[in-house]
N, C-alpha and C positions, 0 to 999 in steps of 0.2 A: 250902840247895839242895834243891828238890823232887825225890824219887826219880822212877822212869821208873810205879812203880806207881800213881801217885797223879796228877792231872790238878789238883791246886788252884791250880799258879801258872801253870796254860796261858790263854791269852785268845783267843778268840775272837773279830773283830767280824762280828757276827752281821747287822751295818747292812747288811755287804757279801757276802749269803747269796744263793748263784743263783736267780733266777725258778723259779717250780712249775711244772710243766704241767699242775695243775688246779687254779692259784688264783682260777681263774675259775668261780662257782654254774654255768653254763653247761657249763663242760668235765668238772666234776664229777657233772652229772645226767647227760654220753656214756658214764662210765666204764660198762661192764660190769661184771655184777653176779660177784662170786668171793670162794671163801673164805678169799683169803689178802691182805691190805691191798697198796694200790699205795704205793710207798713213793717220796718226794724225799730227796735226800742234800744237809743244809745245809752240814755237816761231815765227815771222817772220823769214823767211829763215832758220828753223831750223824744222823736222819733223824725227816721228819715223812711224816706217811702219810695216804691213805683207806681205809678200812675199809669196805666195802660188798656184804654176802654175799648181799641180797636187795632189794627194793625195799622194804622196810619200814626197811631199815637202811641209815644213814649218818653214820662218827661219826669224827671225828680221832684218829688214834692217833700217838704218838710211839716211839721206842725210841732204847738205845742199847746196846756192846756196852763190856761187861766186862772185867775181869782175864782172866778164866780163859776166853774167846772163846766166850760166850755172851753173846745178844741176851735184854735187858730191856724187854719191850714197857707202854708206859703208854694208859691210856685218858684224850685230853685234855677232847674236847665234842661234843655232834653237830651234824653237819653238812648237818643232813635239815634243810630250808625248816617252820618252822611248830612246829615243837620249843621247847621254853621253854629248853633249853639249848643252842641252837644257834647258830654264830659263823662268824663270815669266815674268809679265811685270814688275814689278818692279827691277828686277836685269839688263832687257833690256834695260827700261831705263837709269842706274847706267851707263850700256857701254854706250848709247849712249852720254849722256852727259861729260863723258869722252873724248870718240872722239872731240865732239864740240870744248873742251878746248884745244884739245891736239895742238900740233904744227907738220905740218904746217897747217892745218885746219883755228887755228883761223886769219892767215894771209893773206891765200887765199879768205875767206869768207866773205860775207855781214855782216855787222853792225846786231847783235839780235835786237828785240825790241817784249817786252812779247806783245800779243795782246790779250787785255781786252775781255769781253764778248762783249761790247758797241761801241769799241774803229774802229774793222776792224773787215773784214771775217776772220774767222780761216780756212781759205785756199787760196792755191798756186796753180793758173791754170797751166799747164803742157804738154807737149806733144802732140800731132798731134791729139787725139782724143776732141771733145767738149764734156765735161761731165757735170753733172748737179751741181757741183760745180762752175766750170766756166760762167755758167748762171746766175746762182745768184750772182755770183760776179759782170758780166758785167749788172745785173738788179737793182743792188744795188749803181753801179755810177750813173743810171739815177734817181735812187731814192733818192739820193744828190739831185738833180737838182731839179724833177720833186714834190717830196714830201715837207711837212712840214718836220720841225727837230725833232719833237717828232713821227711823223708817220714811219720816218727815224729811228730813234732809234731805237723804238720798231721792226720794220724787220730785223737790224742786232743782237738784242737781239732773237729774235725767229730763225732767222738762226745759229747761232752760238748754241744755248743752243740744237736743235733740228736736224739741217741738216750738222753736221760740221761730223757726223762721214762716216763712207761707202758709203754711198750711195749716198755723195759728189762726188765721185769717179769713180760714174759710167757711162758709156756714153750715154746722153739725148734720143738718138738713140733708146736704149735698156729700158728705163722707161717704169714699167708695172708694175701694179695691185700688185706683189709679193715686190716690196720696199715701194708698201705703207704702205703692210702687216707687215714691219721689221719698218717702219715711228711709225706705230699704238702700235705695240710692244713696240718700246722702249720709247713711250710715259705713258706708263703705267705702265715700271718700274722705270721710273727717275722722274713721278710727286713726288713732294715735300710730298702730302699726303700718296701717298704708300709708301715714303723709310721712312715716321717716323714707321711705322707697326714694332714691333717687331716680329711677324712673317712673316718672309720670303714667306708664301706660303698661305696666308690668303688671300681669293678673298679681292680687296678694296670695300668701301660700293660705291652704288647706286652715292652720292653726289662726291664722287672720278673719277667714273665712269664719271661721266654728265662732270663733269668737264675739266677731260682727251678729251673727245669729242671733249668742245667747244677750246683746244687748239690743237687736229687733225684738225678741221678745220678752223684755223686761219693760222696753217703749209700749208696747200692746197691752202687756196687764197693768200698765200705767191710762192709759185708753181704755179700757176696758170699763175701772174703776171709776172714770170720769165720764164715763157714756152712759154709764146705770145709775149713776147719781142724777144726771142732767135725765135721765129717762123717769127715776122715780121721781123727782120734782117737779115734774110735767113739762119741762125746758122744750122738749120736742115731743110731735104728733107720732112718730114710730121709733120703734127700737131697730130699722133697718141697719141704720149706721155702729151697734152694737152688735149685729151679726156677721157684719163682715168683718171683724176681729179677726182672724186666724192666726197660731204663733207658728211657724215651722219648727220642722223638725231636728235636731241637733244630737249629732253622734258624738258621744262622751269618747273624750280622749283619755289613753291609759296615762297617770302620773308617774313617772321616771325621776321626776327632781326630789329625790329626799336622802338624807345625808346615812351613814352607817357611825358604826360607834365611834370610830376615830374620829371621824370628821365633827362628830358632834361634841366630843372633848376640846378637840385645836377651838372650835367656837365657841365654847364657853370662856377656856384661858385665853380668850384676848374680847372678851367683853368687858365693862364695868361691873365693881359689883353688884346694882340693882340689876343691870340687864342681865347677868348670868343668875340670880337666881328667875328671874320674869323665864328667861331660857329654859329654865331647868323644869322648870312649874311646867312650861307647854310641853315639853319632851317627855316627860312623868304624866301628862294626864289629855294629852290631845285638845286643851280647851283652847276657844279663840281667845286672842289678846284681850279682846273687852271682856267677857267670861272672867281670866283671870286677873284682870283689874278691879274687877267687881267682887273677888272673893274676900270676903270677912272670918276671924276666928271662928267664931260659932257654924262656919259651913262646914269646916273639917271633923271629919269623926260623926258628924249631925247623920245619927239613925242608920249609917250604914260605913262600913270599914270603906272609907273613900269623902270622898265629895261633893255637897248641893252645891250645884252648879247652879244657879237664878236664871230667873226668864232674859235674854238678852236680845234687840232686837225683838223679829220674829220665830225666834226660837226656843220653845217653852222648856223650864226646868227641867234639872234632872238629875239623877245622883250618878257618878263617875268613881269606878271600884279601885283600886290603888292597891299595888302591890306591897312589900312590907318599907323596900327601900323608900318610894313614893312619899309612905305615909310617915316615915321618918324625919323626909324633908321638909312635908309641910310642917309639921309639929315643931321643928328646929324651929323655920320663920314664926310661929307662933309666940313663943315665951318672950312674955314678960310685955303683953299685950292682951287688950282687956275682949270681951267676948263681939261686939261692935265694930273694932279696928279692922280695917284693912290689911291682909297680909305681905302685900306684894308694893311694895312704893316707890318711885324713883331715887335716885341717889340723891335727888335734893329733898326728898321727903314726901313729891306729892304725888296723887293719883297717877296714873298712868294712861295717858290720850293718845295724843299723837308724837312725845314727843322719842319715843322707843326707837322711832323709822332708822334718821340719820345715824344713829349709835349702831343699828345692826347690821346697814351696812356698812357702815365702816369695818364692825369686826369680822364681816365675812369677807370683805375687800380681804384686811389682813389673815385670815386661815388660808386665804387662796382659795375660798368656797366660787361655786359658778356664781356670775354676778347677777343673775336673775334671782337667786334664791333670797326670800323673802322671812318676812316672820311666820308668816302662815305656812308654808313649806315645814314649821315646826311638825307643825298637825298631820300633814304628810306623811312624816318620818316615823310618828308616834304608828300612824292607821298599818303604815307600809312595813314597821319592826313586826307589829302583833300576827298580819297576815302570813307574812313569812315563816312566823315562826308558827301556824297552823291554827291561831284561834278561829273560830268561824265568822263568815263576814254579815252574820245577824248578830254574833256579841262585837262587833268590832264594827256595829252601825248603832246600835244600844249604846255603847260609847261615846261614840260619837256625837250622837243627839238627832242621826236620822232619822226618819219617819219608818223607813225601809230598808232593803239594802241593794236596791237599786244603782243608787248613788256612788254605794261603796263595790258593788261588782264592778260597775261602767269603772271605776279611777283605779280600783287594786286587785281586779279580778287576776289580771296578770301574773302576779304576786303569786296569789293562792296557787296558779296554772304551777309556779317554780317550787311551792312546797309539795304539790301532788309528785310532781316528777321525783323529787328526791324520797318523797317517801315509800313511793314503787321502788327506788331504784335498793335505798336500804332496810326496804322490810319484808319484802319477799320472799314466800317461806319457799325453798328449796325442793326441787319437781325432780329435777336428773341428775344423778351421780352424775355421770358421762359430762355433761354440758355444766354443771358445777366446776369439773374439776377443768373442763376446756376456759373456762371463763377466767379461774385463777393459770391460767399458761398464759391467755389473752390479755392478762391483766394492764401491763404496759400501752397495749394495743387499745383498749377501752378507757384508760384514763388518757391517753392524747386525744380519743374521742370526744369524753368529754369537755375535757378545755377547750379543742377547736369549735367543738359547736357553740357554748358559751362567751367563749372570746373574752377579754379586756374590759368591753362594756358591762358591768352586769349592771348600771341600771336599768340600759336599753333593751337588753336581753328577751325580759319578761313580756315586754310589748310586743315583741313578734309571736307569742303564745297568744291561740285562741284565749278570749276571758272566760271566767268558770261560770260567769251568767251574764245574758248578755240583757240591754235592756229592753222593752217592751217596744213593740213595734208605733210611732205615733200615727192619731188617728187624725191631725189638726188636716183640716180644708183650707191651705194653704191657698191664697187667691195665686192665678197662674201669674199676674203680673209681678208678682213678689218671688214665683219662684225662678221667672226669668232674670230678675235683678242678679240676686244669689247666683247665675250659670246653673239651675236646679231640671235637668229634664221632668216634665210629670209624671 
C-alpha cells in the first residue's frame, strides 16, 4: 500500500484534462506580457503554464507542488512562433506530463487528484500577490458554509467552466473593465450553442446572444460575491475592482414551448409509471422538479387547500393553491403512507435527482413532442394554461414563487395579449343594430380573417403581440468594453 507521501500508485487520465484558455497560438499572442507565468490547472498540484515577461519571450513552463508545499517550476519549450524549439499545446502538454511521471518528480510531489468541473476550484493560490483566483477560492469555502449545496454547486460549476483560465491569475488590485471584456469574449466563444455552429465566423443568433448575457451575468454576481468578501476581509486596499462589476442588460424572450392538452396526455401515456405521475405533479402545480421531489405527505392539505412547497435552492417557501382535480391526485399518491414519506418516488423507489432526464426524453422523443422540450417546459405549460385562460399574472407569479411579476409578463405577457383579444372579441356589449346585423352577413368574411391572422402556429402566434407588461427599463453601467463584445451600440 502506497503511503500518503509518495504519488507512485496515483493515476491520473490526463485524456480527460480540462480545455486551456490559451491552447490556441491566437489566445496566446492576447496574453499580456508579465512576470509571472499564466498558469492552467490539469490536476491537483499539477499545472501547465505560459511564461511571457516580454515580447521577446514565450515558452511553456510546467510545475508541480511538493511534500513540503512548495512549487517546483520546469521549463518545457517555447512557445514564440519561428523558434527552433517551439510547439503547440498539445506537444506541450505530451512534455509536460512526462515530466510529471518522470522520476524524481513523482517522488518528491503531492498525490495528483483530477479535479472534476463540480468536484473543487481549478486553481492553486500562489505567491505573494492576491489575485482573483485566490478570491474565489477563499469565497467559495464560505460558500461551503454559508450556501445551500446546490447553490454551492452551481458557483463552482460556473467558476470552473468560466473563471479557471487567465484572468484567475491576475491580481484583484489590477481588475478592470478590459477582463470583463476577455470574461464576455470567451463566453461567447465557449457557449455550447456557438461551438455547435459549423461556421466558425457566423455571428450566433439573437437567442445565443440573450442567452450568453444571462450567464455574463450570473459570472458577475459570482464576482461580485467574491469581491466583497475579499474587500470585507481586508484582502484589498479599495473596493475599485467591486465597482466595476456591471451586469448588462437582457431583454426576456416570450416562451412559445409549452404543450396544450393533448400533447400533454400523448406524454404522460408513454412515460413510466413514476415519471407520469412526477409529470402529472408539475402539470397540476407549476413546481420545479426538485420542489416536487422534496414534497412529503404532511405538505398536502398543510393550512391551505394546496401545497407547502419548502424553501428549495434560493427560493423561499410557499403554499401552491390546487384545484379540486389537483388535489385529488395528490391525496391518491398519498394513501397508505405515513405523514414523513415522500410522495413522489422513482419506479425504483428512490428520491428523485437526476435520474428523471433520460426517461423524459425519451418519452417526448416518442409523443413526437419538439426535441428541445424539457422537464421544466412542464412549468411552462402550467404558467402559459392559467394565463390563457385569464388568471392574472400577479396570481399566476404568487404561484409560481416569483418575487413579482415581472418575470412572468417578460415570458407570458404574450399569452395574456391573446386572452384580451379574445375576450374583446366575445364580450362586447352590442353598439349598432346596423353594424351587428352587417357583422352577422360578414360572418364567413371575419372568421377566414381570423384564422388567417392566426395561422397554424398558435404557439408563435402570441409572440408577435405586444406583451401586457413589458419590463423595467435597466439601469446597469455596463463597461463600453463589454458592450462591444456583445455587438451592443451605447
Amino acid at each position: 500500500m502506497t503511503t500518503s507521501r509518495t504519488c507512485r500508485s496515483a493515476y491520473v487520465d490526463w485524456s480527460g484534462a480540462p480545455s486551456c484558455a490559451f491552447e490556441k497560438a491566437e489566445r496566446r499572442r492576447n496574453l499580456r506580457h508579465r512576470k509571472t507565468p499564466y498558469w492552467h490547472c490539469l490536476a491537483k498540484c499539477r499545472h501547465i503554464g505560459i511564461y511571457t515577461p516580454h515580447a521577446g519571450v514565450s515558452t511553456w513552463v510546467a510545475r508541480i507542488l511538493t511534500l513540503n508545499g512548495r512549487y517546483v517550476q520546469h521549463r518545457l519549450a517555447s512557445a514564440r512562433d519561428g523558434e527552433v524549439d517551439a510547439v503547440d499545446y498539445a506537444a506541450a502538454l505530451s512534455l509536460a506530463i512526462a515530466w510529471f511521471e518522470s522520476e524524481p518528480i513523482r517522488s518528491i510531489a503531492k498525490s495528483p487528484k483530477p479535479i472534476g468541473k463540480a468536484e473543487g476550484l481549478r486553481y492553486c493560490p500562489w505567491g505573494n500577490v492576491y489575485t482573483v483566483g485566490a478570491a474565489l477560492s477563499e469565497y467559495l469555502e464560505w460558500s461551503r458554509i454559508a450556501r445551500s449545496p446546490g447553490s454551492h454547486y452551481n458557483n463552482i460549476v460556473l467558476i470552473n467552466f468560466h473563471l479557471s483560465g487567465p484572468v484567475a491569475f491576475e491580481a484583484l488590485e489590477d481588475f478592470n473593465a478590459r477582463h470583463l471584456r476577455s470574461i464576455a469574449q470567451s463566453i461567447l466563444t465557449t457557449h455550447p450553442d456557438r461551438a455547435r455552429a459549423r461556421t466558425p465566423n457566423v455571428d450566433p443568433s439573437a437567442d445565443v446572444i440573450r442567452r450568453a448575457k444571462r450567464v455574463f451575468n450570473s459570472v458577475i454576481t459570482v464576482l461580485r460575491m467574491a469581491f466583497r468578501h475579499a474587500w470585507d476581509s481586508g484582502r484589498i486596499s479599495s473596493d475599485r475592482p467591486l465597482r466595476c462589476l456591471h451586469r448588462i442588460a437582457v431583454q426576456p424572450a416570450a416562451r412559445t414551448l409549452f404543450l396544450n392538452r393533448e400533447e400533454c396526455r400523448r406524454l404522460i401515456e408513454n412515460c413510466t409509471p413514476a415519471l407520469a405521475r412526477l409529470v402529472l405533479a408539475g402539470l397540476y402545480s407549476g413546481c420545479r422538479v426538485g420542489e416536487l421531489a422534496n414534497l412529503r405527505v404532511s405538505d398536502v392539505g398543510r393550512e391551505v387547500y394546496g401545497l407547502h412547497v419548502s424553501t428549495f435552492k434560493l427560493a423561499p417557501a410557499r403554499f401552491v393553491f390546487l384545484p379540486d382535480e389537483a388535489m385529488a391526485f395528490f391525496l391518491s399518491c398519498c394513501e397508505g403512507r405515513s405523514s414523513g414519506e415522500r410522495i413522489l418516488l422513482s419506479d425504483k423507489g428512490r428520491v428523485w435527482k437526476r435520474q428523471h432526464a433520460n426517461l423524459f426524453r425519451r418519452a417526448v422523443k416518442k409523443s413526437g413532442l419538439p426535441s428541445e422540450f424539457v422537464f421544466h417546459g412542464l412549468r411552462h405549460t402550467y404558467a402559459s394554461d392559467l394565463v390563457r385562460n385569464g388568471v392574472p399574472l400577479s396570481l399566476v407569479a404568487r404561484q409560481l414563487g416569483h418575487a413579482d411579476t415581472r418575470s412572468v409578463a417578460s415570458t407570458y405577457g404574450h399569452l395574456a395579449e391573446q386572452f384580451r383579444e379574445e375576450q374583446i372579441r366575445g364580450r362586447f356589449s352590442p353598439l349598432s343594430e346596423v353594424y351587428r346585423g352587417e357583422a352577422g352577413r360578414r360572418a364567413p368574411q371575419l372568421e377566414a380573417l381570423w384564422a388567417a391572422v392566426h395561422g397554424e402556429d398558435w404557439r408563435g402566434y402570441g409572440s408577435r403581440l405586444e406583451p401586457a407588461m413589458k419590463p423595467e427599463r435597466s439601469s446597469a453601467r455596463t463597461p463600453r468594453d463589454v458592450l462591444e463584445a456583445f455587438g451592443i451600440p451605447e
